[in-house]
N, C-alpha and C positions, 0 to 999 in steps of 0.2 A: 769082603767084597772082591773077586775076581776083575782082574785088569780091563778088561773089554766094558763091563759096567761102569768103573770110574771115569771112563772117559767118555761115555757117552752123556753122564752127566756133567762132566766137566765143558764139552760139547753146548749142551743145554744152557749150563749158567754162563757161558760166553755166548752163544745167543741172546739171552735175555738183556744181560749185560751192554750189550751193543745197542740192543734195542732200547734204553733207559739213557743211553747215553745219546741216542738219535732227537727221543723227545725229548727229554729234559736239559742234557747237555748244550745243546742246538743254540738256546737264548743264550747262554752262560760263554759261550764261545763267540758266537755272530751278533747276538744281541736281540733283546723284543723284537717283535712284528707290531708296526704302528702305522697307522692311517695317517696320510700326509694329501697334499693339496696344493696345485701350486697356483702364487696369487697371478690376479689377472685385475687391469685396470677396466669398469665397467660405469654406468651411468647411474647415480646413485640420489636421493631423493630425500631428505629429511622431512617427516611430516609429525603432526600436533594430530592426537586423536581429543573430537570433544564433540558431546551431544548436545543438541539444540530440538529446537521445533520450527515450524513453516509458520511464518507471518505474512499479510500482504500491509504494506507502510501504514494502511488504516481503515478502519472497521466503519461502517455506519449504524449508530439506533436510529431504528425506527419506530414511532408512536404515531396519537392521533395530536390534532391541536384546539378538539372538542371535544365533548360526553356524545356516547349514543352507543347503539347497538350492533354490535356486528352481522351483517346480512351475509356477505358470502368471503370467503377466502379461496384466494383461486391458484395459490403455490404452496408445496412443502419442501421440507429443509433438506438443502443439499441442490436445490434446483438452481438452474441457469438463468439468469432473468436478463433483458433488454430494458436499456434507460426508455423509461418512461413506462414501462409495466404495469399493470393495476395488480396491487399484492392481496387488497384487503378492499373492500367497502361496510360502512357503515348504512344505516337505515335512513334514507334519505327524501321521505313523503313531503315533513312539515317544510323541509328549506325547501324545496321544489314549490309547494304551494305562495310559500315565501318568496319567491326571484317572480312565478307569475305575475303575484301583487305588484311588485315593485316594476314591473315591466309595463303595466297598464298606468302605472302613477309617472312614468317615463313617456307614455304616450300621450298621453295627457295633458303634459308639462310642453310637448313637441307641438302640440296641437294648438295651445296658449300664444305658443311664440310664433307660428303660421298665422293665425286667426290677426296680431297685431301686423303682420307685414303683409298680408294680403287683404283683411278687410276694415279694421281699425286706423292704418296710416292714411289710407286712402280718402279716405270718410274724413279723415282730420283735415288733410290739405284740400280738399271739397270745400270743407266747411270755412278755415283760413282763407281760402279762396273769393270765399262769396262774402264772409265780413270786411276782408280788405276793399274789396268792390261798394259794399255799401257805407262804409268809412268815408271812402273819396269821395263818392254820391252823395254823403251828410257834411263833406268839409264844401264841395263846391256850394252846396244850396246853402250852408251859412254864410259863405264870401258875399252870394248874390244879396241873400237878407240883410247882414250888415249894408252893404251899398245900397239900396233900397232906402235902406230905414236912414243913411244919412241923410240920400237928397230929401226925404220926406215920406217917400210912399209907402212906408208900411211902416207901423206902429213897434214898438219898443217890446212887448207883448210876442210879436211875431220874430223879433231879435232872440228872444229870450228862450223860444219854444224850438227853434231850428239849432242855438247851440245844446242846447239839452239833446235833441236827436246827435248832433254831430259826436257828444258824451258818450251817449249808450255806444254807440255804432265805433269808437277806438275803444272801448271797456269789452267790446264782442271779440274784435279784432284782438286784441291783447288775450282776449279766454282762449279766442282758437286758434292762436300762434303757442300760447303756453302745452295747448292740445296735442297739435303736431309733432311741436318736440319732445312731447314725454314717447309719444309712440315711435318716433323715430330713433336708428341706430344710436344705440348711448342716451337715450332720453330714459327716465324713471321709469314708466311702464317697463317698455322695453328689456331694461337692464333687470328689473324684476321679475318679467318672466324668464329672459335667459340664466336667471341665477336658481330659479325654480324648477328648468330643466336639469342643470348642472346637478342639483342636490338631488333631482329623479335617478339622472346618469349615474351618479355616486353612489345610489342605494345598489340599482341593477347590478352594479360590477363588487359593492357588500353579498347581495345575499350569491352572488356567483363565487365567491371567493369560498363564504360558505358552504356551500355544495360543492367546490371542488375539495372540501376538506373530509368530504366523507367519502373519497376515493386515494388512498393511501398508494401512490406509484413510488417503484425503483428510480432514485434521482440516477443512478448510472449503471449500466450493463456490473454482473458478479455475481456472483452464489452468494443466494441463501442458505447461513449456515447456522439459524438457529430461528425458530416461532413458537411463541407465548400469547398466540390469541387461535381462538375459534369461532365458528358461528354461532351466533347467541350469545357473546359474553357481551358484558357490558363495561366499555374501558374509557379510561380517563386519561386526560393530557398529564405528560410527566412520566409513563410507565413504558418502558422498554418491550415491546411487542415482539419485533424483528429485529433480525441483526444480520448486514448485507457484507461481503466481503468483495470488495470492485474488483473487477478487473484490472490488472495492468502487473509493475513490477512484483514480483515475489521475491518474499528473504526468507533468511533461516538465522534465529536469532539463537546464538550461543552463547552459554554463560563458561568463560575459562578460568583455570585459576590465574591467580592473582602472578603466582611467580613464575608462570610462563610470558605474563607482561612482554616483556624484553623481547621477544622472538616474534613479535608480531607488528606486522609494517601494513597501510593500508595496500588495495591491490593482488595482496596475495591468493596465487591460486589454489582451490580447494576442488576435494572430489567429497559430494557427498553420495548418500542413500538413505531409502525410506527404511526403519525396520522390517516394515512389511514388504519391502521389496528390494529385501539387500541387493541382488544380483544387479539388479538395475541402477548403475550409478551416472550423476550427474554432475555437470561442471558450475561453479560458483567462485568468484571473490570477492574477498575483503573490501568494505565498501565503509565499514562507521568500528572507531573504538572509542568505547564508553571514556568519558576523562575522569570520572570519579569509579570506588573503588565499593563492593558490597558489603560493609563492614561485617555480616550474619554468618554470609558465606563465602569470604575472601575469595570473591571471583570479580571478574569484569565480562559485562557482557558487549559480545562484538555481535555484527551484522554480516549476511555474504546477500549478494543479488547475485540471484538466478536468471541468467539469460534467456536462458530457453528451456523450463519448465517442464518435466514430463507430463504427461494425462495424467498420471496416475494419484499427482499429489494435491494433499488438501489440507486445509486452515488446521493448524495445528498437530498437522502429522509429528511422529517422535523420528529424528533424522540424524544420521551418524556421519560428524563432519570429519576428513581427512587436510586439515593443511598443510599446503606446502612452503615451510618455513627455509627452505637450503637448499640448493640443485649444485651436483657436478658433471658435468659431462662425462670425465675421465677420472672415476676417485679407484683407490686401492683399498679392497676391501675384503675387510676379514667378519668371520662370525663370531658374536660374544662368545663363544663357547670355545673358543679356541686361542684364548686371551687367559694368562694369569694376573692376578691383580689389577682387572681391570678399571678399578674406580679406585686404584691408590695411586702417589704420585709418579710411581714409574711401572706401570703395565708391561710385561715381555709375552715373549712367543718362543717355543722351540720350535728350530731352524733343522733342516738334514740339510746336512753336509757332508758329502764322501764319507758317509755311511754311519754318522756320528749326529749327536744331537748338539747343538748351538744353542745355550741362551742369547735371545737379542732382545733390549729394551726399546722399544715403539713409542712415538709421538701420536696419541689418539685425536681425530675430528671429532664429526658429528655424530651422534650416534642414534637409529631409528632402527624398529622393527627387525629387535636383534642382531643389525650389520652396524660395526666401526667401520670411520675412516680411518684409513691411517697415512699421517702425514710426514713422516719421518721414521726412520730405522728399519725398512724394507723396501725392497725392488720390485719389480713386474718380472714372475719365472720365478720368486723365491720359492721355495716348497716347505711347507711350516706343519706343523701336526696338527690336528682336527681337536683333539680330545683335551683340553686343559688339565681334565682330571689325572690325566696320565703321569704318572709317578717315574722321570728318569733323569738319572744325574747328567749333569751337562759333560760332554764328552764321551760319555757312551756310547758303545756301536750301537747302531739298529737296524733294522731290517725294513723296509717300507713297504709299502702298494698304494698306491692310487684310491684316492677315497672321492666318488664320485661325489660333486656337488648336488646337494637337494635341487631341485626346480624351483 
C-alpha cells in the first residue's frame, strides 16, 4: 500500500474515531442526560374515591285501603306530580249510590229535629199551657165546693165529684209538663232525635271517606319512580302499587371501606358525578356515618346532602364520589413516580446539584391521585429527577434539561 493511501485511511479511522467518542464518549466523560424538575409549592387536595347511588331520605308506598277495580290512571313513571294529585282511581258507582242513601237518612234525621223545635215543642207548651189553666180552674171550684159543702149547701156528693175533677186536671197537667220537657232542649225526645242526626251525620262522612278512597292522591309533591297498577286490574289493601319519591333534600349514599374509617369527619367536602354524566360534577357533604360496621362487605356506609341538585339526576342513579379528606394551601409536591422507595420507611429522591446527582431521604404527607407531599428533606427551587427508574450512582455527573410538568 502506497504512502498517500495509508493516510487517508488513517484519516478516516480518526474521523470515525472522534465521532464514537463524540456519542458515546460524551456520557462517560459529562455524564447521562436526565429530566429534572424543579419543586414548587402549590395547592394540594387529598381525596377518597368511592361509588355510591342517589337516594331522597325517604320513599312513599303507595296502595289502596279497599277492593275494587281500577278505572283510570292518570300518571307514569318518572313523572312530576303536585301534593294532592289524583294517581289512580278505583270504580266508584256502588259507594256513590251509598253516600246518596246515607245523605237522604241525614236529611231525614235533620228534618226529625226541626219538626220537634218548630212544631212538636210548641204544641207541647200549648197544651202545658191550657192544663195548667184548667188545673187552677179545678183547684178554685174545689176550695169553693169544700166551703159550700161546710156551711151546708151542697152535698158531700158534690165535695167528692169537684175533687175527682181537681185529680184529672193536676194528672193532665203533670202529662203535659212531662210533654214539654221531653221535647224541649235536653229533654228525651229531643236528645233522641239529635243523636239520630248525629249517627245520619256519621254515616255521611263513612260512606264519604269511602269514596275518597277510591281516589289514590300524591300526599306530597316528587316523582313517581315506579307503577304496579293499571286500568282494569283488580287490587287489594296491603300491595304496593306506586312508589313516590318527595321532593326536598337529596343524598348520595356510599358504602366505604371499612379501613378508610379513620379519614372521615362529618361535614366534609365532596365532588361528585353521575356515570352518565361524568363531565358534569357537583358539590356535596358529609352529613351521616354509619356507627356499625357491614360485617359481608367490611364497608361503612356514609351519606353526603346535595344542596343544589343538578336536573339531571334521579332516584338511584350510579354516582362517583370524590372526598375531600386533607387541604393544603401551600404543600411541596412531588409525583409518585419520581420517588424511590416510596412505601418503605425511608423514601429518597435524586437531587442535581452542580451537575452531580444527590441522594436525599424525604419525610412523605399525604398521598392522592399520584402526588406526595413532602414534609421534610426538600426545599422550594430543589430540582430532583423525574424518572425513579433511572439508574445512577449518587455522585455522578449528569447532564440535565428541563422536563416540563404534565397539566
Amino acid at each position: 500500500m502506497n504512502l498517500p493511501s495509508r493516510r487517508v485511511y488513517i484519516f478516516i479511522g480518526l474521523v470515525i474515531l472522534i465521532a464514537v467518542i463524540a456519542v458515546f464518549g460524551q456520557s462517560q466523560i459529562f455524564g447521562p442526560k436526565v429530566a429534572v424538575q424543579s419543586l414548587q409549592a402549590q395547592q394540594f387536595n387529598q381525596t377518597l374515591v368511592a361509588s355510591g347511588r342517589v337516594e331522597n331520605p325517604h320513599r312513599i308506598d303507595l296502595g289502596v285501603q279497599m277492593t275494587g277495580r281500577v278505572q283510570k290512571v292518570n300518571v307514569t313513571e318518572g313523572q312530576q306530580v303536585s301534593s294532592g294529585m289524583v294517581l289512580f282511581e278505583l270504580e266508584a258507582s256502588e259507594l256513590q249510590a251509598a253516600l246518596k242513601q246515607a245523605q237522604l237518612a241525614e236529611k231525614q234525621a235533620l228534618l226529625a229535629v226541626r219538626q220537634i223545635g218548630e212544631l212538636r215543642e210548641p204544641i207541647a207548651e200549648q197544651i202545658f199551657l191550657q192544663a195548667r189553666v184548667n188545673r187552677d180552674n179545678a183547684k178554685r171550684s174545689y176550695e169553693r165546693t169544700v166551703e159550700l159543702t161546710r156551711k151546708g149547701f151542697m152535698g158531700v156528693a158534690a165535695k167528692d165529684e169537684s175533687e175527682r175533677t181537681l185529680f184529672i186536671a193536676q194528672s193532665q197537667l203533670t202529662t203535659a209538663q212531662q210533654q214539654l220537657a221531653s221535647v224541649r232542649k235536653g229533654g228525651t225526645d229531643s236528645a233522641a232525635a239529635e243523636t239520630a242526626l248525629a249517627a245520619a251525620r256519621a254515616a255521611v262522612d263513612g260512606a264519604v271517606s269511602r269514596l275518597r278512597y277510591t281516589k289514590i292522591t300524591a300526599p306530597v309533591a316528587g316523582t313517581l319512580i315506579s307503577r304496579n297498577v293499571e286500568q282494569g286490574d283488580i287490587v287489594l289493601p296491603g300491595k304496593v302499587l306506586m312508589m313516590l319519591s318527595p321532593q326536598g333534600a337529596t343524598q348520595l349514599v356510599v358504602q366505604i371501606d371499612e379501613k378508610n374509617l379513620h379519614l372521615l369527619k362529618l361535614d366534609q367536602a365532596a365532588q361528585a358525578s353521575a356515570d352518565a354524566f361524568a363531565g358534569q360534577r357537583f358539590a356535596a357533604h358529609l352529613i351521616f356515618i354509619n356507627p356499625g360496621i357491614d360485617p359481608q362487605r367490611g364497608s361503612v356506609e356514609i351519606k353526603f346532602l346535595v344542596p343544589e341538585p343538578p336536573a339531571y339526576l334521579r332516584q338511584d342513579m350510579t354516582v362517583s364520589v370524590d372526598i375531600e379528606i386533607a387541604h393544603r394551601d401551600q404543600a411541596l409536591l412531588l409525583a409518585a413516580t419520581s420517588i424511590h422507595d416510596l412505601h418503605r420507611p425511608k423514601p429518597w429522591v435524586i437531587l442535581a446539584e452542580d451537575g452531580k446527582a444527590k441522594y436525599q431521604t424525604i419525610q412523605t404527607g399525604i398521598i392522592s391521585h399520584g402526588m406526595v407531599e413532602i414534609l421534610d428533606g426538600l426545599k422550594a427551587g430543589d430540582q430532583f429527577l423525574t424518572d425513579a427508574t433511572a439508574v445512577i450512582k449518587e455522585g455522578a455527573r449528569i447532564r440535565v434539561f428541563i422536563d416540563k410538568p404534565s397539566p
